[in-house]
N, C-alpha and C positions, 0 to 999 in steps of 0.2 A: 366409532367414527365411520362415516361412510366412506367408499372409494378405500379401503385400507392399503391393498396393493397397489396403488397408483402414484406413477412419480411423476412429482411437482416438472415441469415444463417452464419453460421463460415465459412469464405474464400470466402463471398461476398466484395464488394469494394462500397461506397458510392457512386461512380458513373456506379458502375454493377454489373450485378449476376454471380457466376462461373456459368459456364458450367457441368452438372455431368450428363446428358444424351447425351452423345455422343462415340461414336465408339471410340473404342480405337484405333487405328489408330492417329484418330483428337486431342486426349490425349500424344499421343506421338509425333506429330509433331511440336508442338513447343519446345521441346527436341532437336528434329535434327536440323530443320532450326530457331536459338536462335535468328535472329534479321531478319527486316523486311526485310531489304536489298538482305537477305538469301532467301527471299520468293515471291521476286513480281513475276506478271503476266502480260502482257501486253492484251490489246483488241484495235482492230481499227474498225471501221466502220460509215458508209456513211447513210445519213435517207435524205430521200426526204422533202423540206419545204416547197415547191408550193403553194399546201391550207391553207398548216400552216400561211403562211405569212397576208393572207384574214382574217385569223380568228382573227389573233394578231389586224391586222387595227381597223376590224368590234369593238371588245370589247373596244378596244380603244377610239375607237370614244361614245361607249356607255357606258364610264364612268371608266373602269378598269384603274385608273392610272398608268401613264411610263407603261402600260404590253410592255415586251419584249420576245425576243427570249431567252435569259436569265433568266426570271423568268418563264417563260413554259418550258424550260427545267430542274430548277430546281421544280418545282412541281409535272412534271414526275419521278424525281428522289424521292421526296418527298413521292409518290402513292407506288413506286417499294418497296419503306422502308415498310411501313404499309403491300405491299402482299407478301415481301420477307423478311420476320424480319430478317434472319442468316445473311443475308448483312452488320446488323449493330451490329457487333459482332467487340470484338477487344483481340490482346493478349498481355498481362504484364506478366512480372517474371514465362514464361513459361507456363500461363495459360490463358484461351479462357475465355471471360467474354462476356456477353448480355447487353450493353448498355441501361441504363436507361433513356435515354435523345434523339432525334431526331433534332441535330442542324447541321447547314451546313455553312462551315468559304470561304469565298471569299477574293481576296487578291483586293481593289480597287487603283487607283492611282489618287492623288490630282489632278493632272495634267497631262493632253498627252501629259507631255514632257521629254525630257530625264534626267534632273535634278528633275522632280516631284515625290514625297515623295509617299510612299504606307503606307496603312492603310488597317486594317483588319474588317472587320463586320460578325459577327456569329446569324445571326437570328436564331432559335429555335421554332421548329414547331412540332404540334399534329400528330399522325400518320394518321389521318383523318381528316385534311386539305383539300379544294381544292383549286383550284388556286382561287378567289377571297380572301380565308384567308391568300396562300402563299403572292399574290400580296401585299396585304395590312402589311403583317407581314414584308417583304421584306421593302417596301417604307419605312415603321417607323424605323427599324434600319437603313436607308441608312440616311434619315434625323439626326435623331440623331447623328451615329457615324460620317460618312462622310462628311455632311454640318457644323458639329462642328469644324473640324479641319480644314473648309476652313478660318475659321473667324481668323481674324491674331492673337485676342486677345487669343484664342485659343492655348493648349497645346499638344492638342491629346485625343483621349479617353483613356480608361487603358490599356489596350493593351501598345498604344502608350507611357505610361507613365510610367507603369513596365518596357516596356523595356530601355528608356533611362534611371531612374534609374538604372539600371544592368547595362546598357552600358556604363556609367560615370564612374565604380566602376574597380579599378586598374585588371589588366588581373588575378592576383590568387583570388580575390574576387570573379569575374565572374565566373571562371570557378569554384569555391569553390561553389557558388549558384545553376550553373548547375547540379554541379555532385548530390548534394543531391537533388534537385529537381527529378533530375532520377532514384535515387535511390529509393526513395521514392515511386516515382511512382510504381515502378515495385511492389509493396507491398501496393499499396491504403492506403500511407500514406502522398501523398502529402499534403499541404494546399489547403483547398476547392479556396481559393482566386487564387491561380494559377491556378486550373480546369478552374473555369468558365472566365477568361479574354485569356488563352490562344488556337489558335485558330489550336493549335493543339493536341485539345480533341475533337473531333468532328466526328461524322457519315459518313462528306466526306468533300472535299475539292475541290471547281470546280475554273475554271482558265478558263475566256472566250478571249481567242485571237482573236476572232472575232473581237473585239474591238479594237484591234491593227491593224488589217488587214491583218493576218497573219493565216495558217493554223493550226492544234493543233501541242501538244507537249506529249509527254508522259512523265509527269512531277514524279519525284521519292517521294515515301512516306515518311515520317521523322521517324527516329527514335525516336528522341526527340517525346513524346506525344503517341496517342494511335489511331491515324487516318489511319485507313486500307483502304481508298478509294481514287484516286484522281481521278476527270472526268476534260478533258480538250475540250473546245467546239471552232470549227476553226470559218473563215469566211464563207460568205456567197458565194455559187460558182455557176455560170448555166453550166448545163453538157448536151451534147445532148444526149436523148433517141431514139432507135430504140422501135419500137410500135410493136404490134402482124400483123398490118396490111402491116408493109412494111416501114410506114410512118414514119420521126421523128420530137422528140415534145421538145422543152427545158425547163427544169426543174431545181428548184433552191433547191441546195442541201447544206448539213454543213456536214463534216466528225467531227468524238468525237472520243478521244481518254481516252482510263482508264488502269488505274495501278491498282493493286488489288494485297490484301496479301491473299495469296493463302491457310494462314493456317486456316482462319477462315470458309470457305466451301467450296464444291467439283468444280471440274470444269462444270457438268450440271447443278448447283443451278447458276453459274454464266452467263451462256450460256443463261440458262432459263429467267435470271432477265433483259438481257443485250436485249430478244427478247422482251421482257415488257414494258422495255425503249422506243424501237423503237414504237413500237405499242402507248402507249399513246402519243407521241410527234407526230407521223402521224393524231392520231384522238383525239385531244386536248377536242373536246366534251365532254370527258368522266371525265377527271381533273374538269369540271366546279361541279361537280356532286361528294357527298362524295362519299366513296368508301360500300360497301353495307356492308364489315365485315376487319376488323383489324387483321391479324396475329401475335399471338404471337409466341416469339422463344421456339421452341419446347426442346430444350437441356437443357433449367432452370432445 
């Protein structure tokens, strides 16, 4: 958990600290724009994978289990958290809060087929991870939550099982459950049990279409929950480059697309993060290696 030594304050939330250093501007903007819908941001852009792709093999072959392009992009994302902590900021009931928690919710699917069920896994990671603790962190919930619900005898993780009960339950039940579950939330009074199974309290939310075969999507943030981020990562594409010398070289590239709620920081904090992104996913090197100092969110 982040923040360990830090005590809860009046109009902190068990799962984060207000905000009370920040611009008033950033105080008044969840005022105007009252839900996320009100607020996203779109980003697109293209990263070259060329060597990336060598290095995935190489570590592969020397031991990093399943590493993929998928888990190196999430420990890029992972890294950006720890040197860009405002990134993992969220807003309830009108106020900016500093997440106490660095977890990241994946939507996976039993099956590549069009009848195959999804399921959700949330690993939960130190802000000074590198990708051997991401990869490893990664494999253990995938085992657990994923390989469990293949087994027929098998019901689902919680996730899975909160939600069919809720979804058994007559239409004014459900919606009876929801509303106060929202409400609540807005007020950091939900049940800790609904925080932690559901996989829309979380730091971000990444959606790999690459895996479908498909390029990204610019997927919408929920209201429901407190997830200000979505990253969606395409296929895998060869684009030809023109070179300085005249020459061209083909090059294997992925476009990402992100949503972002625009009231948690400025638009250069996001420009700046989204160039950080790019950088460590080009020179994966640096992900193998903690990070030298951890940022904290400077608005507590």
């Amino acid at each position: 958990m982040l923040y360990k030594d830090k005590k809860r304050r009046l109009g902190d939330r068990y799962d984060g600290f207000k905000l009370r250093k920040v611009d008033t501007l950033f105080q008044l903007i969840p005022v105007i724009m009252r839900t996320r819908t009100d607020s996203l941001v779109y980003f697109e852009d293209e990263i070259d994978i060329t060597e990336v792709e060598q290095f995935i093999r190489e570590h592969r072959r020397a031991g990093m289990e399943n590493l993929s392009m998928l888990q190196l992009f999430m420990s890029a994302i992972v890294r950006v958290f720890s040197l860009r902590p405002r990134l993992n900021r969220f807003v309830a009931g009108k106020k900016i809060y500093a997440r106490n928690t660095l977890r990241i919710s994946l939507a996976v699917k039993h099956s590549l087929t069009v009848s195959g069920e999804e399921t959700n896994i949330m690993p939960e990671f130190e802000p000074d991870d590198s990708l051997y603790e991401v990869n490893q962190k990664f494999n253990e919930s995938f085992k657990t939550e994923v390989e469990s619900v293949k087994n027929a005898e098998s019901k689902g993780n919680d996730t899975d099982l909160f939600a069919k009960a809720v979804g058994a339950c007559p239409m004014f039940i459900k919606s009876s459950i929801v509303w106060a579950a929202r409400n609540r939330d807005k007020i950091g009074l939900m049940p800790k049990m609904i925080n932690k199974i559901s996989p829309f309290h979380s730091s971000a939310f990444i959606t790999d279409m690459g895996s479908l075969g498909v390029g990204p999507v610019y997927h919408h943030l929920y209201e429901f929950g407190t997830c200000s981020l979505f990253f969606a990562m395409g296929k895998k594409e060869t684009k030809n480059v023109l070179n300085d010398d005249g020459s061209v070289s083909k090059r294997k590239v992925i476009k990402i697309k992100i949503v972002a709620d625009e009231r948690i920081c400025d638009g250069y904090y996001y420009a700046s993060s989204i160039k950080l992104l790019k950088k460590l996913i080009k020179n994966p090197e640096q992900l193998l290696l903690k990070p030298e100092s951890v940022m904290l969110d400077d608005g507590i």
